[in-house]
ZAMARGU-4260 file (C-alpha; in steps of 0.2 Angstrom, whole numbers, plus 5000, padded with zeros to 4 digits):
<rodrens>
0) 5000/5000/5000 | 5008/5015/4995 | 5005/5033/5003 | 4989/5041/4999 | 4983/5055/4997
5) 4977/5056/5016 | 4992/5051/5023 | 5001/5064/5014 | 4989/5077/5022 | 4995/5068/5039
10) 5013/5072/5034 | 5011/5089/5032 | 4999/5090/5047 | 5012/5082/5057 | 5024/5092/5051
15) 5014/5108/5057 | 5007/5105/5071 | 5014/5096/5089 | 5020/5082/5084 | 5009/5070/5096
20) 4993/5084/5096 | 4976/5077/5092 | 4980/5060/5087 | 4965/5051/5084 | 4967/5037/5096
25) 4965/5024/5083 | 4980/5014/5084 | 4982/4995/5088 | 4997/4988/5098 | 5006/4972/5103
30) 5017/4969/5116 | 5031/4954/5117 | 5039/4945/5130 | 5052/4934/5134 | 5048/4918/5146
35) 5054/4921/5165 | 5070/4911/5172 | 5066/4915/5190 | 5053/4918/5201 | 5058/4937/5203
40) 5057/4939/5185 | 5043/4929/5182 | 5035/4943/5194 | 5043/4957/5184 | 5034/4949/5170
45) 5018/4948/5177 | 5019/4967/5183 | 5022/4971/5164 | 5008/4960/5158 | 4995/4969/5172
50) 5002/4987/5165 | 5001/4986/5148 | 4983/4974/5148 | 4972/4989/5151 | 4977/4996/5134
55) 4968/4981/5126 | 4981/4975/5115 | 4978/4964/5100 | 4988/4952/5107 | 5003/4948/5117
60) 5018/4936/5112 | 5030/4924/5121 | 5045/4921/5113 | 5055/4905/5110 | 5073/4902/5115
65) 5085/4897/5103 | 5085/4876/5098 | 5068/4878/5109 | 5077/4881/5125 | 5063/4891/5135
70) 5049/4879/5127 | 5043/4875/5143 | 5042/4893/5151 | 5035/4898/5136 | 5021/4886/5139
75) 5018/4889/5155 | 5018/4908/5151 | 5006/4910/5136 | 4994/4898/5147 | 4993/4908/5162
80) 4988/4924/5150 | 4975/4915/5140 | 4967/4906/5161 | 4970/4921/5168 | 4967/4937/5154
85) 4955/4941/5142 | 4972/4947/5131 | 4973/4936/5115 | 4990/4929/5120 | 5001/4920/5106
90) 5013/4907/5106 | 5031/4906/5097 | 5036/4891/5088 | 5052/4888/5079 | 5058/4874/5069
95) 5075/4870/5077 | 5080/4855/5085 | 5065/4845/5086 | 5056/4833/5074 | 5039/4835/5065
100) 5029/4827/5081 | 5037/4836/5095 | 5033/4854/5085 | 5013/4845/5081 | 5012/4841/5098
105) 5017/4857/5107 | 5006/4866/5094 | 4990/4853/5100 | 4995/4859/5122 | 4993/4875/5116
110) 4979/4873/5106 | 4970/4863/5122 | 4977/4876/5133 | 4965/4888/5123 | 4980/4897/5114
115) 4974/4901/5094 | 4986/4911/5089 | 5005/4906/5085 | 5020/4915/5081 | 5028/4904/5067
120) 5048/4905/5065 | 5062/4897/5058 | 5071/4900/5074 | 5092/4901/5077 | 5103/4888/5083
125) 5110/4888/5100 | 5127/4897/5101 | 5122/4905/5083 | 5128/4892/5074 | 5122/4892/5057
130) 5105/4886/5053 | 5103/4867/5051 | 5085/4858/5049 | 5080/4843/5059 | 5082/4828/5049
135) 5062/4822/5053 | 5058/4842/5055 | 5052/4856/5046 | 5065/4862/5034 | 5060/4882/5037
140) 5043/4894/5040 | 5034/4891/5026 | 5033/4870/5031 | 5030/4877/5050 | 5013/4888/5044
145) 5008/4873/5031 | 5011/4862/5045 | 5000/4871/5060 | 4987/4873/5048 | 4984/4855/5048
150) 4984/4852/5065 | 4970/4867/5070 | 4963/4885/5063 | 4978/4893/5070 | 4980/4912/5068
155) 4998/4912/5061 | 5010/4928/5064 | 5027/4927/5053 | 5043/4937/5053 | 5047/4950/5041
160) 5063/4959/5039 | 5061/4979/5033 | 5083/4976/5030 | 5082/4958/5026 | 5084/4944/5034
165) 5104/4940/5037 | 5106/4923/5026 | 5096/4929/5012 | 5103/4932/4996 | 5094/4950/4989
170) 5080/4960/4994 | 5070/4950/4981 | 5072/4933/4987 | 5065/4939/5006 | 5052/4945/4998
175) 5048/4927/4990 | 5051/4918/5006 | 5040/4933/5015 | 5026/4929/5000 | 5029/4910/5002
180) 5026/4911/5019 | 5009/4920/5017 | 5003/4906/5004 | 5005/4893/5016 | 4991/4902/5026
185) 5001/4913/5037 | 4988/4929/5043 | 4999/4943/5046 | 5021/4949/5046 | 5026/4955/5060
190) 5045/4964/5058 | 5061/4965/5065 | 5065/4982/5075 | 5072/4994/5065 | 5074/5012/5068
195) 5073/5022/5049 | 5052/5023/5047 | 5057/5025/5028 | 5065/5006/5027 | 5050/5000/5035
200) 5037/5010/5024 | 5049/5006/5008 | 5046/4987/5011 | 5028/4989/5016 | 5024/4996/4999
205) 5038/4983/4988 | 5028/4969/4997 | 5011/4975/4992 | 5020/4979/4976 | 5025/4958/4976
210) 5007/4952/4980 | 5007/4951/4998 | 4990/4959/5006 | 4992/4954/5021 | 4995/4965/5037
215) 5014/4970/5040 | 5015/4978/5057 | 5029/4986/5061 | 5041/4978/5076 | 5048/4992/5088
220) 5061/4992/5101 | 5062/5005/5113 | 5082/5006/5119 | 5089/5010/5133 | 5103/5002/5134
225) 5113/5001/5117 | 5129/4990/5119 | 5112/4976/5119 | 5102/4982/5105 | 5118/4982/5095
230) 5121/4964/5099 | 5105/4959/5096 | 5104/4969/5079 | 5120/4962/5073 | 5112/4946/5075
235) 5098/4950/5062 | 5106/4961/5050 | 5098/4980/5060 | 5107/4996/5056 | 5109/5007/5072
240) 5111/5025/5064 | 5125/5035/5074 | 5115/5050/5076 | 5106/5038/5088 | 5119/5032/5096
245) 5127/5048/5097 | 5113/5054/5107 | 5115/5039/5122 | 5133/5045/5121 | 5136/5051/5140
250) 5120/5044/5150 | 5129/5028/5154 | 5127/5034/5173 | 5111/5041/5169 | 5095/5029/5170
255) 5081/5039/5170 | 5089/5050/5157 | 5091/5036/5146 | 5074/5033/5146 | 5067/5048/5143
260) 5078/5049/5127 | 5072/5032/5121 | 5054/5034/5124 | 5057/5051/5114 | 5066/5042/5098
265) 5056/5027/5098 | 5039/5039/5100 | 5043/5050/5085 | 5049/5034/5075 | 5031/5029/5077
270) 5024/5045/5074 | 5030/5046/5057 | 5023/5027/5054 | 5008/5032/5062 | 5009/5048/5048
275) 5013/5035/5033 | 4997/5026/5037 | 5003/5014/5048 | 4992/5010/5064 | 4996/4994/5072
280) 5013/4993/5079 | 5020/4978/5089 | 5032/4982/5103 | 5047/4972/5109 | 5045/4977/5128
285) 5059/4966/5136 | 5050/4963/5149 | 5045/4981/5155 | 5029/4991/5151 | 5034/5009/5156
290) 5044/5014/5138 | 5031/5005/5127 | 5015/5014/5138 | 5022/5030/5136 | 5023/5028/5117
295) 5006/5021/5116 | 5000/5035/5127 | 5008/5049/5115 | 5002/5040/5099 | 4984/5043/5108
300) 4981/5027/5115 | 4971/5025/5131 | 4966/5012/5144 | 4951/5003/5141 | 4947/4990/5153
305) 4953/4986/5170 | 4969/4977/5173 | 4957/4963/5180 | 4957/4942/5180 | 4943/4933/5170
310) 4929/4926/5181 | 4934/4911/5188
</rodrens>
C-alpha cells in the first residue's frame, strides 16, 4: 500500500502542528515478551503483563529460546495469560532442533490450553551456529505455517525483515520467502526492529507491490541500553544510525535520562509510521511496560478495561 493522498495530508499536518497533538486514538498495539528464568522475573513479567493489559492490545507474544530452550516457560507463560486474561496471548514456535511430532504436539498443548494464535519461526541455533534443519523436522517457516494449519485453525503471525533477513541472498528473494510464507496460510508479518520509518514504509509498499496483502505491522524496540540492542541487531542484519547512538553518548550513569531519550526516539519513530498510514505497531517490551505505555499513550492510546482476571 503506498501513501495516499490522506496520509500525505498527515505528513504535512504532522509536520505543522505538535507532533503528538490530536491523534485520533485509533492505533492498535502488541506487546512481546520473553519467558521468565526465575521467580523474581517471572514477577517482573507479570507486573508488565497487568500494566500494559488495560490498553487492550491485540495480542501479546511469548517468545521461544534458541534450539527451543525456554519451550517449557513459554508454555507455562502463554497459558497463564489465555486462564488468567481476556488478552489474545500468542505462542512462538520455531523449527529448530525438534522433529515434526514434537513441534505438532506442542502446537496441539497449546491449542487445548485455549491458545489460537502462534508466532511461526524458523528459529536460530544455539550458540548462533548456522542454521541446520531437523532431519524428521520442518525444513524452514513456510513448512511450519503449512504444518499448523493442519493440525487446527491457528491464527499464524510470521517474521518480516524491513533490511532483510541475514542469510538471504537479495531483497527480492525475502520478499519470495515473505510471500511463500503468506501462501502457506500465514495471517499477518510482524517485523524485525528497525529504527529508519522509511525502510520499513519502503518494504511495506515493495511487498504489496510483490502480492502480499496481508498486514505487516511494524516491530519496535524502545532502547535504553545500546551495547544490547547492537548485539542483538547484529544478529539479524539492523542498522543502528549513529545520530542515535550519538545521542545515548554520555548517559551511561544516567538511567532515567536514558529513558526519557528512548521513549522520545522510539515515540517519534512511530509517529512518522503512524503519519505513513501505519496503525498497528508491535512492541518488543523486554519485559517492561513503562517505555512502550508512554509511546502508546503519545500516539493517543488509552486504557480501556481494568487490569482485572477473568471470572473464575
Amino acid at each position: 500500500m503506498t501513501m495516499n493522498l490522506n496520509s500525505l495530508a498527515e505528513a504535512r499536518r504532522a509536520a505543522a502542528s505538535p507532533l503528538f497533538a490530536d491523534l485520533a486514538g485509533d492505533i492498535g498495539a502488541s506487546f512481546e515478551f520473553f519467558p521468565p528464568k526465575t521467580e523474581k522475573m517471572e514477577a517482573q513479567l507479570w507486573d508488565t503483563f497487568r500494566t500494559l493489559e488495560p490498553l487492550a492490545p491485540r495480542f501479546v507474544s511469548v517468545t521461544y529460546g534458541a534450539g527451543g530452550s525456554t519451550r517449557e516457560r513459554t508454555h507455562a507463560t502463554v497459558a497463564r495469560i489465555a486462564a488468567e486474561s481476556n488478552v489474545p496471548p500468542a505462542a512462538h514456535l520455531t523449527c529448530v532442533e525438534a522433529s515434526r511430532g514434537e513441534i505438532d504436539d506442542v502446537a496441539r498443548a497449546y491449542w487445548d490450553a485455549g491458545v489460537r494464535h502462534i508466532v511461526a519461526l524458523r528459529g536460530d541455533m544455539p550458540g548462533g551456529a548456522p542454521y541446520q534443519p531437523h532431519p524428521d523436522g520442518y525444513a524452514n517457516a513456510i513448512e511450519l505455517v503449512a504444518g499448523l494449519k493442519k493440525i487446527a485453525a491457528f491464527d499464524i503471525s510470521v517474521a518480516a525483515y524491513p533490511e532483510v533477513h541475514p542469510d538471504s541472498d537479495c531483497v527480492q528473494s525475502d520478499l519470495d520467502n515473505l510471500k511463500r510464507k503468506m501462501d502457506a496460510g500465514a495471517n499477518r508479518a510482524i517485523t524485525q526492529f528497525f529504527f529508519a520509518p522509511e525502510s520499513f514504509l519502503r518494504f511495506r509498499d515493495a511487498a504489496a507491490a510483490a502480492g502480499i496483502d496481508a498486514p505487516i505491522i511494524p516491530g519496535i524496540l524502545p532502547v535504553s541500553n545500546v551495547s544490547q540492542t547492537r548485539r542483538m541487531a547484529d544478529m539479524c542484519g539492523t542498522v543502528i544510525p549513529a545520530w542515535m547512538v550519538s545521542l545515548f553518548d554520555g548517559l551511561d550513569d544516567h538511567p532515567a535520562a536514558r529513558q526519557l531519550v528512548s521513549a522520545t526516539i522510539a515515540a517519534e519513530m512511530c509517529r512518522r509510521l503512524y503519519a505513513g498510514g501505519v496503525r498497528d505497531f508491535h512492541f518488543y517490551t523486554l519485559n517492561r511496560a513503562e517505555l512502550s505505555y508512554a509511546i502508546c499513550h503519545l500516539l493517543g492510546m488509552r486504557p480501556v478495561q481494568p487490569a482485572a482476571e477473568k471470572a473464575a
